[in-house]
matplotlib code that plots the C-alpha trace (Angstrom):
import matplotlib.pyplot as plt

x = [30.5, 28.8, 25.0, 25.0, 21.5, 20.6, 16.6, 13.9, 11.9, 8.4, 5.1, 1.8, -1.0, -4.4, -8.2, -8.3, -6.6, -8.5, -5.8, -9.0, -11.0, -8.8, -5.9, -3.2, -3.6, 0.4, 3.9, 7.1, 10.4, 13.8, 16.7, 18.9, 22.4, 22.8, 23.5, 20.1, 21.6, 18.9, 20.4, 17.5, 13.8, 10.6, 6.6, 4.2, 0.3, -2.2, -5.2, -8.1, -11.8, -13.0, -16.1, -14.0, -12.9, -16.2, -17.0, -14.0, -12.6, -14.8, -15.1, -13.4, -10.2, -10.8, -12.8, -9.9, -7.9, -9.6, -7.5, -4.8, -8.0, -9.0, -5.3, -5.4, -8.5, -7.6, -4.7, -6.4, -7.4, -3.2, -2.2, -0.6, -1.8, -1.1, 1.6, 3.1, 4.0, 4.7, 7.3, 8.8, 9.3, 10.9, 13.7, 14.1, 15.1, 16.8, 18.9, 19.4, 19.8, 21.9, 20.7, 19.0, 16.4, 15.4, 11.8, 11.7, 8.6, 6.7, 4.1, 5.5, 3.7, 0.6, 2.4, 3.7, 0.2, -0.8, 2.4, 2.2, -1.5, -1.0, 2.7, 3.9, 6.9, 8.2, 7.3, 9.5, 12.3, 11.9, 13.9, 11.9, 12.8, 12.0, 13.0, 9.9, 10.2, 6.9, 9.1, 11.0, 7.9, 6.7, 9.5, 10.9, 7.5, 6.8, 10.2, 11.4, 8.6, 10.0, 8.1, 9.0, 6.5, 6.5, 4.1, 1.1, 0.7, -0.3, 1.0, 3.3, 7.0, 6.2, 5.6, 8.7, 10.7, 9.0, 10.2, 14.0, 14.0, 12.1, 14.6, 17.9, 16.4, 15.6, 19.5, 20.6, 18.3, 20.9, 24.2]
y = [-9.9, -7.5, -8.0, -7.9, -6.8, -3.0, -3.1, -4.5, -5.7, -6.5, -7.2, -7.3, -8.7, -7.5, -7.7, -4.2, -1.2, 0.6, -0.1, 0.7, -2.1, -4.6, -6.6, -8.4, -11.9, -12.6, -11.5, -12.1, -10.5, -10.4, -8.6, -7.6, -5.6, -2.5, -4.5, -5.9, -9.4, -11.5, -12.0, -14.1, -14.5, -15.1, -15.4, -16.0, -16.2, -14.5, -15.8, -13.4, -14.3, -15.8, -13.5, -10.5, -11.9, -12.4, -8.7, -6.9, -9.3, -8.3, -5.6, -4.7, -5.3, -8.9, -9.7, -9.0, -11.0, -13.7, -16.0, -14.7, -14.0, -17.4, -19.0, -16.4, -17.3, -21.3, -21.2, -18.9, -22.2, -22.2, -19.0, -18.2, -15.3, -11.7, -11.2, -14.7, -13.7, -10.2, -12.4, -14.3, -11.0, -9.6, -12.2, -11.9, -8.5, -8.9, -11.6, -9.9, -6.2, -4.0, -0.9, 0.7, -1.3, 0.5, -0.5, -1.3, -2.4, -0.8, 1.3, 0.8, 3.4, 1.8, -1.6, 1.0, 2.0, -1.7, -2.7, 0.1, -0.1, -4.4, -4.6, -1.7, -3.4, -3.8, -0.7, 0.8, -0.9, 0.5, 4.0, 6.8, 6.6, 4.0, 3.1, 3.1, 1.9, 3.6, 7.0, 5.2, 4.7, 7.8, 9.4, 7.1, 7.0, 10.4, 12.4, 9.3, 7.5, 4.5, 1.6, -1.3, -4.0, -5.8, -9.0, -8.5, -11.8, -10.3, -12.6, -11.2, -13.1, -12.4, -9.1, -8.3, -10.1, -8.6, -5.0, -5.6, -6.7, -3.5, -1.4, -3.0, -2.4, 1.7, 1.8, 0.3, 3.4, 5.1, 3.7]
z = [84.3, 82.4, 81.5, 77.8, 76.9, 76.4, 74.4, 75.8, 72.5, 74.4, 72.4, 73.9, 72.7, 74.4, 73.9, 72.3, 73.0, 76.1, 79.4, 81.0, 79.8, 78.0, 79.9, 78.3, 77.0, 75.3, 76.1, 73.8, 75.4, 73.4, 74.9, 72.4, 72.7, 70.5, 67.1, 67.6, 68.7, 71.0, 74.3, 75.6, 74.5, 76.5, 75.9, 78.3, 78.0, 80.7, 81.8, 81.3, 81.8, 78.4, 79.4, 78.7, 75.7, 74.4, 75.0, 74.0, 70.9, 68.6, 65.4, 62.5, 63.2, 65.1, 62.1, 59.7, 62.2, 62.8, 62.6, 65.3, 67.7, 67.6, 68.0, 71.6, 72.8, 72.4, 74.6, 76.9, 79.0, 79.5, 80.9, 83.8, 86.5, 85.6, 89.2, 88.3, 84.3, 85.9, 88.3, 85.7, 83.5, 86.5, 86.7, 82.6, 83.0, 86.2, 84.9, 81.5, 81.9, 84.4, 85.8, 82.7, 80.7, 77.4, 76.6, 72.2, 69.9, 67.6, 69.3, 72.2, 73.8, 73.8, 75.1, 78.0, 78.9, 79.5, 81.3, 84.2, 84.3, 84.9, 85.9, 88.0, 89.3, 85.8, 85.3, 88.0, 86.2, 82.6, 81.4, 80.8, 77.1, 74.7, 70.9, 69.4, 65.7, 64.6, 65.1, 62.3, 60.4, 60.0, 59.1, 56.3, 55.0, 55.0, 54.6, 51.9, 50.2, 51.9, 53.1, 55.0, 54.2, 57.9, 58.1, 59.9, 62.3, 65.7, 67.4, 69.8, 69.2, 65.6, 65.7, 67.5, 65.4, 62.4, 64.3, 65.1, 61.4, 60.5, 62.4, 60.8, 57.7, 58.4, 59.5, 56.3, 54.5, 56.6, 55.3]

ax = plt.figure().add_subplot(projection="3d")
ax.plot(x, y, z, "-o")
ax.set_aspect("equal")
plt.show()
């Protein structure tokens, strides 16, 4: 039988946006085929030291955010080890995907950055090229005067919902 998923929708949310300094504290996976139909779903949270979080979640943008800061930080105190959500993301793509596993968010560059700096065995399995949605974005915006209002809950199953409806909505601009 044929694995049915081809996009790997992954949202990360992280203490801040340094791969250097910040680590990821929460994971949401949706494999969708090519009509944007969720094959399976996942979310995991990662354990980081509450230290770090203390030194790095903090700012302008925190502030504004507030709320979604404090909701990670509160179920810091149940996340798992980095390899072990690594593990179980490993066996989401290995039992949802075939050979080729198309990596799909918005700014999913930056997510890329995090994932082969804390997860280089997923990384080994993800395509070179990837459906960012931002691409999307900037074009619409700027070639059409088009805006896609996307709710802003950064929280990571949110978000990536909030992009796969964000990207059905630029194809329909295109019908």
């Amino acid at each position: 039988m044929s694995k049915k998923a081809k996009l790997l929708w992954v949202d990360l949310e992280m203490t801040g946006l340094d791969p250097k300094q910040d680590r990821i504290l929460e994971l949401a996976a949706i494999a969708t085929d090519w009509d944007l139909a969720p094959v399976a779903e996942m979310t995991a949270v990662v354990k980081v030291p509450e230290s770090l979080m203390k030194r790095r979640m903090v700012g302008e943008f925190w502030d504004k955010n507030s709320e979604s800061r404090d909701g990670l930080i509160a179920q810091n105190s149940t996340g798992k080890r980095r390899g072990q959500v690594e593990q179980e993301l490993l066996e989401f793509i290995e039992q949802n995907f075939g050979k080729e596993v198309i990596l799909a968010g918005n700014s999913i560059h930056q997510d890329r950055k995090f994932i082969d700096k804390e997860w280089p065995k997923v990384a080994e399995k993800l395509h070179y090229r990837m459906l960012d949605v931002s691409a999307w974005k900037v074009y619409f915006e700027g070639a059409r005067g088009k805006k896609f209002l996307k709710r802003e809950q950064h929280r990571a199953l949110d978000d990536i919902l909030g992009s796969i409806e964000e990207l059905k909505w630029y194809e329909g601009m295109l019908k």
